[in-house]
PAZAPA-4460 file (N, C-alpha, C; in steps of 0.05 Angstrom, whole numbers, plus 32768, in hexadecimal, padded with zeros to 4 digits):
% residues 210
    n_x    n_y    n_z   ca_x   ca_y   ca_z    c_x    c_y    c_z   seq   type   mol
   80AA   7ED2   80CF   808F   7ED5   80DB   8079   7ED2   80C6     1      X     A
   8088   7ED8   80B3   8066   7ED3   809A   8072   7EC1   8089     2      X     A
   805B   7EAB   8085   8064   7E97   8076   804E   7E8C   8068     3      X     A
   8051   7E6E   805A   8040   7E6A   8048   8039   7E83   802E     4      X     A
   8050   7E8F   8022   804C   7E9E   800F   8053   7E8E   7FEF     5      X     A
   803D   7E93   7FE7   8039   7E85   7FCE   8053   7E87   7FBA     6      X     A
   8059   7E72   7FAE   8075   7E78   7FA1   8068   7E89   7F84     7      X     A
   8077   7EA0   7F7F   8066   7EB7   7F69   8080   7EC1   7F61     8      X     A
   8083   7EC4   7F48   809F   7ED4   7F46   8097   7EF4   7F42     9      X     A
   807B   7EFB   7F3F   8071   7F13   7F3E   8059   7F1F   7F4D    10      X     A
   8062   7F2C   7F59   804D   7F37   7F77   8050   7F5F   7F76    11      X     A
   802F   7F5D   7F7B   802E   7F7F   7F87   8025   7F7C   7FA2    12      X     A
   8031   7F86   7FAF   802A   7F93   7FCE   8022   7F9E   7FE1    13      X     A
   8006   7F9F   7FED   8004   7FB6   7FFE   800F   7FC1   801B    14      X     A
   8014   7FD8   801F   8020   7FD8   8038   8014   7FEC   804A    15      X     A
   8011   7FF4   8065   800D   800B   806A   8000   800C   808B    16      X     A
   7FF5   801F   809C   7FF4   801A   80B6   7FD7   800D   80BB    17      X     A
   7FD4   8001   80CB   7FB6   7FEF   80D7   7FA4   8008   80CC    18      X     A
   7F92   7FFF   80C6   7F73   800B   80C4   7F70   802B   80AC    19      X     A
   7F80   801D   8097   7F7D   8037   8085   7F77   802B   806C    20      X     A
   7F62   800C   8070   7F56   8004   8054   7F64   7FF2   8046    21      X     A
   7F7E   7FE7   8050   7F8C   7FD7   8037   7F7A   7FC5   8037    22      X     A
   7F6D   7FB8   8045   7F60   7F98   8047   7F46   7F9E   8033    23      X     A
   7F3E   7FB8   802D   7F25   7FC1   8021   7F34   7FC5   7FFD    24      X     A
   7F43   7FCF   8003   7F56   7FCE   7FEC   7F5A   7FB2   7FD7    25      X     A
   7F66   7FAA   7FE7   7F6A   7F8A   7FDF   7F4D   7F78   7FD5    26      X     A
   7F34   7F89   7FE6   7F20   7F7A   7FD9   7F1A   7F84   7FC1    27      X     A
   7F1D   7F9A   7FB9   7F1A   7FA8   7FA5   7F26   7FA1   7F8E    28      X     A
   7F40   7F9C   7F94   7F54   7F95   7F79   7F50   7F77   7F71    29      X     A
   7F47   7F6A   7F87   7F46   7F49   7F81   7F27   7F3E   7F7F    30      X     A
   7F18   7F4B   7F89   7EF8   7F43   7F83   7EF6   7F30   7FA2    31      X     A
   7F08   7F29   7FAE   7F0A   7F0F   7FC6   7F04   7F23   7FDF    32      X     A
   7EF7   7F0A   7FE9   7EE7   7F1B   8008   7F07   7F16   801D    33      X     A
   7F0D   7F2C   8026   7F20   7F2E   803D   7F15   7F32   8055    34      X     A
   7F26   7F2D   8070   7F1F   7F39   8088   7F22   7F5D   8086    35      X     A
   7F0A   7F67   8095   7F11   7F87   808F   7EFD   7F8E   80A8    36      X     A
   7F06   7F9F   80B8   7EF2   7FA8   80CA   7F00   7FBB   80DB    37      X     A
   7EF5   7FCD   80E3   7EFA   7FE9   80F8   7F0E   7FEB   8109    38      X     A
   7F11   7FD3   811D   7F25   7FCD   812B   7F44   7FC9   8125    39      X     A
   7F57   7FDC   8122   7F6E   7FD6   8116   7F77   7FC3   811C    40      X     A
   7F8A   7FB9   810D   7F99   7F9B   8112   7F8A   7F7D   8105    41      X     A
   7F79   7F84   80EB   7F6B   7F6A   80E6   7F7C   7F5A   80DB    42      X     A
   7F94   7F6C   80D5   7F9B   7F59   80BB   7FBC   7F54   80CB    43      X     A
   7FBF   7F3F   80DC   7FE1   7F3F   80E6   7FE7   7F2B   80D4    44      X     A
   7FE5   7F16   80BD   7FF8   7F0C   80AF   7FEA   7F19   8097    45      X     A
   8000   7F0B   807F   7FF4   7F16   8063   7FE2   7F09   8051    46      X     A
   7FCD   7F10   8042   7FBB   7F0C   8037   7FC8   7F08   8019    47      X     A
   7FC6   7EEC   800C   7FCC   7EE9   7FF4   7FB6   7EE2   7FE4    48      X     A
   7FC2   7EE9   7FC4   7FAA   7EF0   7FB5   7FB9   7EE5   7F99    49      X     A
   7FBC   7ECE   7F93   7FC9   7EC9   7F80   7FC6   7EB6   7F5E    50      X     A
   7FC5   7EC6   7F46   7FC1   7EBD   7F2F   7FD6   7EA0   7F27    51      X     A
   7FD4   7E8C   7F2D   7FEB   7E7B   7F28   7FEA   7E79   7F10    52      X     A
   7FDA   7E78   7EFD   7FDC   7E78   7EDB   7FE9   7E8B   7ED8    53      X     A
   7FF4   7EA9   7EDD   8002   7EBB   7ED5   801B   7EC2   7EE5    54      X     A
   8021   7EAE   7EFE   8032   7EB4   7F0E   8039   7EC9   7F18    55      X     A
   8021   7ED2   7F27   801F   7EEC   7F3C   800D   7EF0   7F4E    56      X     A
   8015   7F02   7F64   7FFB   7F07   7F7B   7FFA   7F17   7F80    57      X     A
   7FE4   7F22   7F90   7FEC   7F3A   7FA2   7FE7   7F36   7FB7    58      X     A
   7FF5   7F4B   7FC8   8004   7F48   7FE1   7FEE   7F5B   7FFC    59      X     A
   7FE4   7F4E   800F   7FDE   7F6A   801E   7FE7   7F61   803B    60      X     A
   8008   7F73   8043   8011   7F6F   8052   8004   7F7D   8068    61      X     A
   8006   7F6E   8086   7FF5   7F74   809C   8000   7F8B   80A7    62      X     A
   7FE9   7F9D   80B3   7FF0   7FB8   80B3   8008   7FBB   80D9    63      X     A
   8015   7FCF   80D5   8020   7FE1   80EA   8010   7FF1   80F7    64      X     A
   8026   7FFD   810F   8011   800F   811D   8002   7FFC   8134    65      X     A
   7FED   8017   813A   7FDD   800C   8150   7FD0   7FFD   814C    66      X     A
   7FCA   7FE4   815D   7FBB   7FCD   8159   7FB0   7FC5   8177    67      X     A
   7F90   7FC4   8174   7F8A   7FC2   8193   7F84   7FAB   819A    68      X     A
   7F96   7FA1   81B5   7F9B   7F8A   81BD   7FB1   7F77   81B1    69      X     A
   7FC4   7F8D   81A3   7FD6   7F7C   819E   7FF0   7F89   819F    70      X     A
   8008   7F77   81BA   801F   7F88   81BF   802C   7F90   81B7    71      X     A
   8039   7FAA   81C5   804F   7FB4   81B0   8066   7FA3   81A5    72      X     A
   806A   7F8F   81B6   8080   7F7A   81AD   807A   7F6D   818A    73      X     A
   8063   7F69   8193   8058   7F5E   8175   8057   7F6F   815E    74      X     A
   8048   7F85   8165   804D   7F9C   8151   8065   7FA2   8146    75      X     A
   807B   7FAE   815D   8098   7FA3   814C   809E   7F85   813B    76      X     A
   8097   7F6F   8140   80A5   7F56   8134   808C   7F61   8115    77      X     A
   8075   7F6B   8118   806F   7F6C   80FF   807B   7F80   80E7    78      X     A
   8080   7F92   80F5   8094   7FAA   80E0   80AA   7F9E   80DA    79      X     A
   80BD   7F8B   80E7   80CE   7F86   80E7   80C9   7F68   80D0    80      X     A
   80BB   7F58   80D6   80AF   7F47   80B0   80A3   7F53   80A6    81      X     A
   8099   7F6E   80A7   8095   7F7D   8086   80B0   7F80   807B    82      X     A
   80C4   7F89   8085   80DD   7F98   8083   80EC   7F7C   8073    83      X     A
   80E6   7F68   807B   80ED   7F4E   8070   80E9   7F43   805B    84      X     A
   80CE   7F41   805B   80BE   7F3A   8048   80CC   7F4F   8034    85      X     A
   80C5   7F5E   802F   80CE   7F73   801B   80EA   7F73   800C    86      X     A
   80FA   7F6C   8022   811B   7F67   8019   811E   7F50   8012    87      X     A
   810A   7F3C   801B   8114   7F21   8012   810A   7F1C   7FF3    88      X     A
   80EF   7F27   7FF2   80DF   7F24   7FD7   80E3   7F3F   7FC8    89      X     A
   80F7   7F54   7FC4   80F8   7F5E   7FB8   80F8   7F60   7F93    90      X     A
   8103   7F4F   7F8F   810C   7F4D   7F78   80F1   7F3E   7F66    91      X     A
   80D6   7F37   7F78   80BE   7F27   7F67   80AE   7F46   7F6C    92      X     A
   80B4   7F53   7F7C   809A   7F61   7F85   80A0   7F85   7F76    93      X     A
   8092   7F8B   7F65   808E   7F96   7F49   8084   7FAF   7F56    94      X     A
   8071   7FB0   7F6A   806A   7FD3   7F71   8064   7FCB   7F9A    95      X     A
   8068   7FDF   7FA0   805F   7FDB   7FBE   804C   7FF6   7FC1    96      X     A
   8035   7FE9   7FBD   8019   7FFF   7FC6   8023   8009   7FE0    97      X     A
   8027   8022   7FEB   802A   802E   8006   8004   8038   8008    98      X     A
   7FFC   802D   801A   7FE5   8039   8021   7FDD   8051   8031    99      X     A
   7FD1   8063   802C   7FD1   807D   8044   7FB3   807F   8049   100      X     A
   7FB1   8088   806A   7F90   8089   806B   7F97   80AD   8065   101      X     A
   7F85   80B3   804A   7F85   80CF   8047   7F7A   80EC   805D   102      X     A
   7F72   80DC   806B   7F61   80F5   8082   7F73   8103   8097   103      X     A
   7F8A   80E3   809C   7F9D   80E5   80B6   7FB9   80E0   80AD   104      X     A
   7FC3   80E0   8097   7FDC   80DA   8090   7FE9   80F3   809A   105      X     A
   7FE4   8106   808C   7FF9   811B   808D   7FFE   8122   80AF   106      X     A
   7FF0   8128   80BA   7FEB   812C   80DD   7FFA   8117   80E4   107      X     A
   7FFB   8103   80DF   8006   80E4   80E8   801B   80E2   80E2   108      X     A
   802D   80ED   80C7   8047   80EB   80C5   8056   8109   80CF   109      X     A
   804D   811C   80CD   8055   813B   80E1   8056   8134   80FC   110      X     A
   8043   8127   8108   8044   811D   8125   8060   8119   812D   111      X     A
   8064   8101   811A   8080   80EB   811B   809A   80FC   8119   112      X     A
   809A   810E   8101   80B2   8114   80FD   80B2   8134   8110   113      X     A
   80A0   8137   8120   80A2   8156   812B   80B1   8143   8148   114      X     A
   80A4   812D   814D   80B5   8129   816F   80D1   8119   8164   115      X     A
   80D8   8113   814B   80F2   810E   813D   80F9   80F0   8140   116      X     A
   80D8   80DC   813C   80D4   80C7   813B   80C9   80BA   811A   117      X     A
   80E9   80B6   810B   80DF   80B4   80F3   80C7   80A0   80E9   118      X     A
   80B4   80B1   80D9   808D   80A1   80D0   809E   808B   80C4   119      X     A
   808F   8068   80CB   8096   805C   80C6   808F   8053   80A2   120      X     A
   807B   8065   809D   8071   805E   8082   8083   806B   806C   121      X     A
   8098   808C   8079   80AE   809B   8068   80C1   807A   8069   122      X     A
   80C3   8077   8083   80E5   805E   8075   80D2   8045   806B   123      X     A
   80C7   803F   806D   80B3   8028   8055   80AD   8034   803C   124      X     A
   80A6   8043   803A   80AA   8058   801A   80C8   8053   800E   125      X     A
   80D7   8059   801C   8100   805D   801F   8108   8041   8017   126      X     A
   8102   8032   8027   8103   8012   801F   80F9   800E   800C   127      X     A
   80E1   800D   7FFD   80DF   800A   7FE1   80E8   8016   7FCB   128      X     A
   80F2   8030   7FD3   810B   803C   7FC2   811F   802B   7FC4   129      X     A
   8130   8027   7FD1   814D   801B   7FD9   814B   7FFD   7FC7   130      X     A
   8138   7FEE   7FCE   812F   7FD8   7FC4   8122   7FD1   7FA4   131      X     A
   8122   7FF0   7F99   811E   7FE7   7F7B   8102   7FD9   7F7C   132      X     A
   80F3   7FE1   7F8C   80D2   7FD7   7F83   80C3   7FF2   7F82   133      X     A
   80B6   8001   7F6A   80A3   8014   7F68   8093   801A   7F79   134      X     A
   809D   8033   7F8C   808A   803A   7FA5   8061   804A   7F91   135      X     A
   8049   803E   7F9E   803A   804D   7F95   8028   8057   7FA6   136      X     A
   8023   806C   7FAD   8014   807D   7FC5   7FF4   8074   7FCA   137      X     A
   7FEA   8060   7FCF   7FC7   805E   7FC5   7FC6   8079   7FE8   138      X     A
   7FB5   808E   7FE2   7FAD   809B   7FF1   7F8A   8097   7FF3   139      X     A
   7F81   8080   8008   7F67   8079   8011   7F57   808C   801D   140      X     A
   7F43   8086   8020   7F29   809E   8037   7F2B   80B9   8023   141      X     A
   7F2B   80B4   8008   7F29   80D2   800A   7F0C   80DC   8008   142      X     A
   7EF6   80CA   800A   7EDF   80DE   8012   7EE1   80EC   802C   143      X     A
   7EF4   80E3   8039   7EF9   80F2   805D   7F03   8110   8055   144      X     A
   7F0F   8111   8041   7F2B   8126   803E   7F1E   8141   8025   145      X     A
   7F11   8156   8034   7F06   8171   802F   7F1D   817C   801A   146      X     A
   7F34   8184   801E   7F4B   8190   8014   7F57   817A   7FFF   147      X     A
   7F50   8171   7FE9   7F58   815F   7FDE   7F75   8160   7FD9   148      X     A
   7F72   817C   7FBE   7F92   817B   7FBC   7FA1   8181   7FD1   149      X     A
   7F9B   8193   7FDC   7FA5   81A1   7FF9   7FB7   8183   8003   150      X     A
   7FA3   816F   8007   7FBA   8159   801E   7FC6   8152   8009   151      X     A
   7FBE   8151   7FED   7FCA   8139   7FD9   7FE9   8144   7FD2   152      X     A
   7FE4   8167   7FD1   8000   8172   7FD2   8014   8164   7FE8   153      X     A
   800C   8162   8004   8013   8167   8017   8024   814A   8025   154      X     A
   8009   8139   8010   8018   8120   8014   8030   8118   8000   155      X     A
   8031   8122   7FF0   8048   8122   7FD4   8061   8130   7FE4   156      X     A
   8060   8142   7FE8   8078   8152   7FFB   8085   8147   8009   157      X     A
   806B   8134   8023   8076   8123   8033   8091   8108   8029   158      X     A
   807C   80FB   8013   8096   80EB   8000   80A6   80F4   7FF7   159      X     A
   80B4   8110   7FED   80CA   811D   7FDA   80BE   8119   7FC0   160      X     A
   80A5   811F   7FBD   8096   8123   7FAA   8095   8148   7FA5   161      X     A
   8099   8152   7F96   8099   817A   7F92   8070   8172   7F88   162      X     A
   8069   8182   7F9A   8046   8189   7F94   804B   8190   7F72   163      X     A
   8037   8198   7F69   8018   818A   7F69   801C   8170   7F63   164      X     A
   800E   815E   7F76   800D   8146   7F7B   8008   8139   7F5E   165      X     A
   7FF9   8146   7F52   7FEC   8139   7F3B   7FF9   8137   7F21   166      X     A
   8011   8141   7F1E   8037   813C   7F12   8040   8118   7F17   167      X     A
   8031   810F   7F2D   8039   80FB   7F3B   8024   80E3   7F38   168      X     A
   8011   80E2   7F28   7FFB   80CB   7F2F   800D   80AF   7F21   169      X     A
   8023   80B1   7F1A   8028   808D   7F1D   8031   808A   7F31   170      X     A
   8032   80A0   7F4A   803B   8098   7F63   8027   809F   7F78   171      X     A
   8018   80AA   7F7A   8003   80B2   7F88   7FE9   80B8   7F7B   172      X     A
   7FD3   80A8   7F8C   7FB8   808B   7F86   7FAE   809E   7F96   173      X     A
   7F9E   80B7   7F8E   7F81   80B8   7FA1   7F6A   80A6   7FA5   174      X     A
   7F61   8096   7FAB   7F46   8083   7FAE   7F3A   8088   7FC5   175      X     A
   7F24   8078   7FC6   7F0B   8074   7FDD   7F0E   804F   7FD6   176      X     A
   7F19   803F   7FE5   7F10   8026   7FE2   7EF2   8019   7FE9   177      X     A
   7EE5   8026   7FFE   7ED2   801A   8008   7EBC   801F   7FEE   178      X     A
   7EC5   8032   7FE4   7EAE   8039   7FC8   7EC0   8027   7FB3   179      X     A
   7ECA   8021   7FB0   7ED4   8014   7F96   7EE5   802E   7F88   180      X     A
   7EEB   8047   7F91   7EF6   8055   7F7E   7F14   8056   7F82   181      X     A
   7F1D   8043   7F76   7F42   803C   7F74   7F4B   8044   7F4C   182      X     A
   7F33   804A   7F45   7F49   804D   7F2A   7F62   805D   7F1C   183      X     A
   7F68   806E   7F37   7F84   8074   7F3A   7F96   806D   7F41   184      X     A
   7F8F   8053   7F52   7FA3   803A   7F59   7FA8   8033   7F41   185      X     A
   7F92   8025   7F2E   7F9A   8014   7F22   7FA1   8025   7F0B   186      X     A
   7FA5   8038   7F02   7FB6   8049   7EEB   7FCF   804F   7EF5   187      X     A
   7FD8   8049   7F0A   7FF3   8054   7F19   7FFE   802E   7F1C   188      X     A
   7FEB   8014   7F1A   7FFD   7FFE   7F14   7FF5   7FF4   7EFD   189      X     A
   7FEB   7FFF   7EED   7FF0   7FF8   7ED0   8004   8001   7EBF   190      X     A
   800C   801D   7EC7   801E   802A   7EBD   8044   801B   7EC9   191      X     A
   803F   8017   7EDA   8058   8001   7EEA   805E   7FEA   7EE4   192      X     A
   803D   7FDA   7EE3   8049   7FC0   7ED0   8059   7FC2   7EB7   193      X     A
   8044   7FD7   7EA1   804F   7FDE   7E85   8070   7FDD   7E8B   194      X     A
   8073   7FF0   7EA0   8090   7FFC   7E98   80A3   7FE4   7EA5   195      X     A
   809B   7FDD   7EB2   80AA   7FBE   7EB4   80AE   7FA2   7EAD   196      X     A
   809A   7FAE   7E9B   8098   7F8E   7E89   8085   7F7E   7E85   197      X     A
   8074   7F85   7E9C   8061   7F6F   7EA9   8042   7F7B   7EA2   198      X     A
   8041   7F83   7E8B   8027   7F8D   7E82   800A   7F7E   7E7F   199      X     A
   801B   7F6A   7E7D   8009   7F45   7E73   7FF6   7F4E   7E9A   200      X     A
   8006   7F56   7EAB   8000   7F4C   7EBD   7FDF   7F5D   7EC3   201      X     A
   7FD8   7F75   7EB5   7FC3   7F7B   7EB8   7FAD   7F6F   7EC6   202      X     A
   7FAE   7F5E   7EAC   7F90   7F4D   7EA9   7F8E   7F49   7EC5   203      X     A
   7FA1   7F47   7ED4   7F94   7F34   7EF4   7F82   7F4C   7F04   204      X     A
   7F8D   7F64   7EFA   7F7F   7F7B   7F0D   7F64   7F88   7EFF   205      X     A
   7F4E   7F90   7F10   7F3B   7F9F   7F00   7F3D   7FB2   7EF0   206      X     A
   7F2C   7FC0   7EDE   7F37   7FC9   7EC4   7F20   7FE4   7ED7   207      X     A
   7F37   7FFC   7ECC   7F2A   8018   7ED8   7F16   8023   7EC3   208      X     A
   7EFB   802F   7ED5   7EEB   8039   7EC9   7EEE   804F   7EBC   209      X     A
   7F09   8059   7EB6   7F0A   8074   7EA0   7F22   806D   7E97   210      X     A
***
């Protein structure tokens, strides 16, 4: 289902449900104007973003979830090429950003697992375990989110993360994308490249203000 992907032997990834900012994200890390707007579902194929002098891109795979005006049939065939994508390109793709809208995550994955409908973002987290690509939490909207640590605990728990969340920042990214404030993304994939090898690969990402 998704094609025309740039041949890259090194890729980071975003993943996560319709309308919680990846597309705002992606403008952030790459400086490039994306589709981004209110209506979930802007983004149904993936958005590439790729350094060919350093042989890498990044990835912002099209979101899950509700999407209005677009069938549930489709919505499944799209989870089902993330699920793909991921297994097929595992072995280039170095971290998989899980994106969370911080206001509604926690409510959103308790929902799921209280009617015993496993959150599809826990087995997408699971899959990038299994798969040997560095799961990293970017937690978005948090100007929405009053209780900072409160959810940030709450969301760490949710992954098999033990609170205080903040034990955990090469895995969990508080930001505001729409403000530009990701430089806990990018200290949580600088620290991933380093440890993988791929440190050179910096330079392609913006350099954090502290």
């Amino acid at each position: 289902m998704f094609e025309d992907r740039p041949r890259r032997s090194a890729e980071v990834v975003l993943l996560g449900r319709s309308n919680v900012g990846k597309s705002t994200l992606m403008r952030q890390l790459t400086g490039r104007s994306v589709p981004t707007g209110r209506r979930p579902g802007v983004t149904t194929s993936p958005t590439y973003h790729d350094w060919a002098e350093i042989d890498f891109m990044l990835t912002d795979l099209p979101g899950f979830g509700f999407m209005a005006g677009v069938p549930g049939e489709t919505r499944e065939r799209i989870k089902t090429a993330i699920v793909r994508y991921l297994e097929t390109y595992a072995d280039a793709i170095l971290v998989g950003v899980l994106v969370l809208d911080g206001s509604a995550a926690v409510e959103i994955i308790d929902r799921h697992l209280n009617s015993g409908d496993p959150p599809y973002v826990l087995e997408l987290f699971e899959l990038l375990v299994d798969l040997d690509i560095e799961p990293v939490i970017a937690v978005n909207k948090m100007d929405k989110v009053d209780d900072r640590d409160e959810t940030l605990d709450s969301i760490a728990d949710r992954f098999g993360y033990p609170p205080p969340w903040q034990q955990w920042r090469d895995h969990i990214a508080p930001v505001t994308a729409k403000e530009g404030r990701i430089d806990p993304l990018l200290h949580a994939l600088y620290s991933h490249l380093d440890a993988t090898g791929h440190g050179k690969l910096r330079g392609a990402l913006p350099s954090p203000h502290q």
